[in-house]
C-alpha positions as CSV (number, residue, x, y, z in Angstrom):
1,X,123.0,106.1,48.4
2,X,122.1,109.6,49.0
3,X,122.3,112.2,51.6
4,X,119.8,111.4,53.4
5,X,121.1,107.6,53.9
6,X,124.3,106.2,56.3
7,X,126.0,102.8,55.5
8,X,126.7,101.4,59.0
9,X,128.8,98.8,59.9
10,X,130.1,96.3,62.6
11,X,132.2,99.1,64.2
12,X,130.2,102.2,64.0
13,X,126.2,100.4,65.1
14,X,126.6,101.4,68.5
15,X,127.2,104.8,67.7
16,X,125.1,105.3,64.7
17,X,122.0,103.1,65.4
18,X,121.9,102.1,69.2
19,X,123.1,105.7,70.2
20,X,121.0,107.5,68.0
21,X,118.8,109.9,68.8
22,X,116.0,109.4,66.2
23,X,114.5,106.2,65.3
24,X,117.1,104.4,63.1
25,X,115.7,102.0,59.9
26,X,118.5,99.9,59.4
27,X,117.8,97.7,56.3
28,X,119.9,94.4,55.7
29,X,121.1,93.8,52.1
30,X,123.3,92.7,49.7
31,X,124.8,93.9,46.5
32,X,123.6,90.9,44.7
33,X,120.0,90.4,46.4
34,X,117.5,91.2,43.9
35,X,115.1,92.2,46.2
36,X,117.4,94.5,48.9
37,X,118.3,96.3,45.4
38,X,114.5,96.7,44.1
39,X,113.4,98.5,48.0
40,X,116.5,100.7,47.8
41,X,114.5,103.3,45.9
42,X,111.6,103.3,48.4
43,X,114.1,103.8,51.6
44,X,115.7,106.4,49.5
45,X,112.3,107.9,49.3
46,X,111.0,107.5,53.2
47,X,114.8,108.8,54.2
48,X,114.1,112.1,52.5
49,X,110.0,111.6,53.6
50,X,111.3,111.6,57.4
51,X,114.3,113.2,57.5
52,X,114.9,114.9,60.7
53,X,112.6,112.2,61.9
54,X,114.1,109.0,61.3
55,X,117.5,107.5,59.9
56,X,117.8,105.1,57.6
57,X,120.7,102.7,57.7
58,X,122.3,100.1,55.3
59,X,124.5,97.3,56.4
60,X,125.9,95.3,53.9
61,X,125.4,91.9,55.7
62,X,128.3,90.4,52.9
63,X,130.9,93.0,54.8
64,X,129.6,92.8,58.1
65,X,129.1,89.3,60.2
66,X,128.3,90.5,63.5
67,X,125.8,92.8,63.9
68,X,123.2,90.2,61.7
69,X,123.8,87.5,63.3
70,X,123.2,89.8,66.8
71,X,119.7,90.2,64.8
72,X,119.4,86.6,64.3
73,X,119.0,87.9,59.9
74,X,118.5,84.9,58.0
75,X,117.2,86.5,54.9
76,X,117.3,89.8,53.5
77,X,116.3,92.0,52.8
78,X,115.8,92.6,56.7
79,X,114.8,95.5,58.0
80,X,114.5,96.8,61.8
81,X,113.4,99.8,63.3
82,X,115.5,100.6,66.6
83,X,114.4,103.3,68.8
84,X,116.4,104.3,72.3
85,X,118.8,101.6,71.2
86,X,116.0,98.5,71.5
87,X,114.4,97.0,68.1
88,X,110.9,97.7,68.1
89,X,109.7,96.7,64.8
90,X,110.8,94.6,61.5
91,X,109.9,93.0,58.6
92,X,111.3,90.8,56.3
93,X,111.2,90.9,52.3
94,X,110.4,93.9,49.7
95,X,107.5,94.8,51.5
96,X,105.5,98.1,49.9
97,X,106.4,100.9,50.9
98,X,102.7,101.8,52.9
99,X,104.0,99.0,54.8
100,X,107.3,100.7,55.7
101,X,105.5,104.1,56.3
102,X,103.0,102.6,58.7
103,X,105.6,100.9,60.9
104,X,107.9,104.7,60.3
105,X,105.1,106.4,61.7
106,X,104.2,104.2,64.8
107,X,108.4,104.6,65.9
108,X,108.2,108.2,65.7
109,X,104.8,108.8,66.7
């Protein structure tokens, strides 16, 4: 994870995603999801793309029970974007990253 990256949890969502005040990605993954670990790279990449202009969030969905099952996640990787505290986008799956930048640029457009 790098600087430009939070993990979130159960306890701090509120504060970190629903509170924020940017547009918050918060992707859904697992350590041992193939998948979740192959788009880690490109979130890496549009954190640093759209930083000051979007966060992106992990939640470990193995650590934390709550907060996915609030988002009804059945599969991961899972991937919202919440803006004023209200999910306004989201996709499921390793999607390309032109994908991810198109629905990036709509939240903080």
């Amino acid at each position: 994870m790098s600087q430009n990256t939070i993990n979130v949890t159960d306890s701090n969502f509120e504060s970190s995603v629903l509170k924020s005040n940017v547009p918050v990605l918060v992707d859904f993954w697992a350590p041992w999801c193939g998948p979740c670990v192959a788009i880690g790279p490109v979130l890496e990449n549009l954190a640093a793309e759209f930083s000051g202009k979007l966060v992106v969030a992990k939640m470990n969905v193995d650590e934390n029970a709550n907060t996915p099952a609030q988002f009804g996640v059945r599969s991961i990787p899972f991937m919202v974007i919440v803006k004023n505290g209200k999910v306004i986008d989201s996709v499921v799956g390793a999607v390309p990253k032109a994908k991810l930048s198109d629905m990036i640029t709509k939240a903080i457009g």
